[in-house]
KEMAR-284411 format. One record per residue (C-alpha): y, x, z. Coordinates in pm, whole numbers. Layout:
N
{north=Y east=X up=Z};
...
***
This chain:
110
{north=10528 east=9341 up=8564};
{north=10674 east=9123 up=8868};
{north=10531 east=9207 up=9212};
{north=10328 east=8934 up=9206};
{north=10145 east=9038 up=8895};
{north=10278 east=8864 up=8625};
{north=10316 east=9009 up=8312};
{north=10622 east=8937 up=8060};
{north=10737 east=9123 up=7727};
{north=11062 east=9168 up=7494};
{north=11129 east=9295 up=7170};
{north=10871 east=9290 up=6901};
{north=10592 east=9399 up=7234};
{north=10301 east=9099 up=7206};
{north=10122 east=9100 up=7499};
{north=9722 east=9053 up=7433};
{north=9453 east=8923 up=7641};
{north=9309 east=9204 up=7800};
{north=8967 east=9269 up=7936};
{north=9114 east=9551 up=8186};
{north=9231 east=9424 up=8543};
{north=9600 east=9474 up=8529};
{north=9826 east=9461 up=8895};
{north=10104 east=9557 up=9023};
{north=10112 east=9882 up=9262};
{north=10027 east=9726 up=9655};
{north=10052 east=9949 up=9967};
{north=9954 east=9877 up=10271};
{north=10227 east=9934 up=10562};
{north=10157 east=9908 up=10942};
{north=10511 east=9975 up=11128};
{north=10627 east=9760 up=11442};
{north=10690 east=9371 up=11424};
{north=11063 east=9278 up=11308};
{north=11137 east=9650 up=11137};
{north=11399 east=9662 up=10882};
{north=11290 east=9905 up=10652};
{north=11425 east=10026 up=10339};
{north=11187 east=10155 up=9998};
{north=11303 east=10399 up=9804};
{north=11178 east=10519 up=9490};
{north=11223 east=10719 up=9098};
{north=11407 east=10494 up=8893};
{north=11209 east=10711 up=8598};
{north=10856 east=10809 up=8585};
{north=10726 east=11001 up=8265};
{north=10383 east=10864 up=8209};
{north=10181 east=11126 up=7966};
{north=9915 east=11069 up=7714};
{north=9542 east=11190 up=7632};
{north=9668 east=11184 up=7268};
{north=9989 east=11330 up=7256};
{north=10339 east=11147 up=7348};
{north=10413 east=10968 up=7672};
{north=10559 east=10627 up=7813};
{north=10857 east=10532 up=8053};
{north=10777 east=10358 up=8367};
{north=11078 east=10227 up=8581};
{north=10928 east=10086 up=8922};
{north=11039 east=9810 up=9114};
{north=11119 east=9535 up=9228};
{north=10927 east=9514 up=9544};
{north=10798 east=9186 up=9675};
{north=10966 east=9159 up=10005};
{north=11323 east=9290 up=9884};
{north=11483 east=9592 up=9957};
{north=11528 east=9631 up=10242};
{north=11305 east=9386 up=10452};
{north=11249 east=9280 up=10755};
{north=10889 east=9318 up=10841};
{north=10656 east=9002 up=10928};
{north=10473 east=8960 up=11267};
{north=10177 east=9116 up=11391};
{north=10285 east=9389 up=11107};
{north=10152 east=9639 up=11370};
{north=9825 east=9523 up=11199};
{north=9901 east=9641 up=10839};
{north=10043 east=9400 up=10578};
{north=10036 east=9421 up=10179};
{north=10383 east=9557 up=10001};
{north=10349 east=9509 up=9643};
{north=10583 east=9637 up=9373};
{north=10606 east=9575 up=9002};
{north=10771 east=9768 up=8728};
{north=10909 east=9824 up=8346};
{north=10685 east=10005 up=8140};
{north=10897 east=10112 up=7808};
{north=10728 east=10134 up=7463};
{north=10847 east=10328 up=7244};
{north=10799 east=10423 up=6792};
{north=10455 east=10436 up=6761};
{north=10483 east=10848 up=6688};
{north=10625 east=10913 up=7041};
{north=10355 east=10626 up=7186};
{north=10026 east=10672 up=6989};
{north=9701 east=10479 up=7073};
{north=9477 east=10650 up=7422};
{north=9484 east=10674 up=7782};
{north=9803 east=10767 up=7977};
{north=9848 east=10879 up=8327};
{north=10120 east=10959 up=8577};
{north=10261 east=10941 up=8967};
{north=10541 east=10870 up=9158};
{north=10603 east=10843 up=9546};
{north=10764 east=10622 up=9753};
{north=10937 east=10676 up=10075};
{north=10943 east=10410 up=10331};
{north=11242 east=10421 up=10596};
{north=11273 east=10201 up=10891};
{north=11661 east=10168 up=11069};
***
C-alpha cells in the first residue's frame, strides 16, 4: 500500500473489492517547526494467524520522505502516514482467517 492509501498487487495476487476500510498506518507527530527528522523502522514484521501460518509485512515508504523537514505550525501536531508490502505466500503457509502483528517506529530529530 502507498502512503497515501492506494492499493496495488503483483504476481497472480487479485485484489477484490472489499467491504473492510483498508489505510495505510498514520501517526500523528508534534515536534518544533522546520525539524529534520529521520523514521526508522523493521524492514520485516512477522504478521501471525488465528488459523495457523503467518504473513510478511515490510513497512514503508513514508509520505514525507525519509528524512523530512517538518511543515509549519508542526508544534500543533501534523499527520505522518506510511504504507507498506504485505507478502503472500502458498496457500498452506497463508490459510484463510484473521492475522495480527506490531512493529515500532522511532522518530529522530538532528
Amino acid at each position: 500500500m502507498h502512503p497515501s492509501g492506494m492499493r496495488e498487487s503483483t504476481g497472480s495476487v487479485i485484489l477484490l473489492p472489499n467491504k473492510t476500510a483498508f489505510m495505510p498506518a498514520i501517526f500523528e507527530i508534534r515536534a518544533p517547526s522546520q525539524t529534520m527528522i529521520q523514521v526508522i523502522y523493521q524492514t520485516e514484521v512477522r504478521l501471525t494467524g488465528n488459523e495457523g501460518g503467518y504473513l510478511i509485512f515490510r513497512p514503508g515508504p513514508v509520505d514525507n520522505g525519509n528524512p523530512f523537514i517538518t511543515p509549519p505550525n508542526s508544534e500543533n501536531g501534523f499527520l505522518l502516514t506510511m504504507g507498506g508490502v504485505l507478502e503472500l505466500g502458498p496457500i498452506d503457509q497463508n490459510p484463510s482467517g484473521n492475522y495480527s502483528g506490531s512493529f515500532h517506529i522511532t522518530l529522530v530529530n538532528e
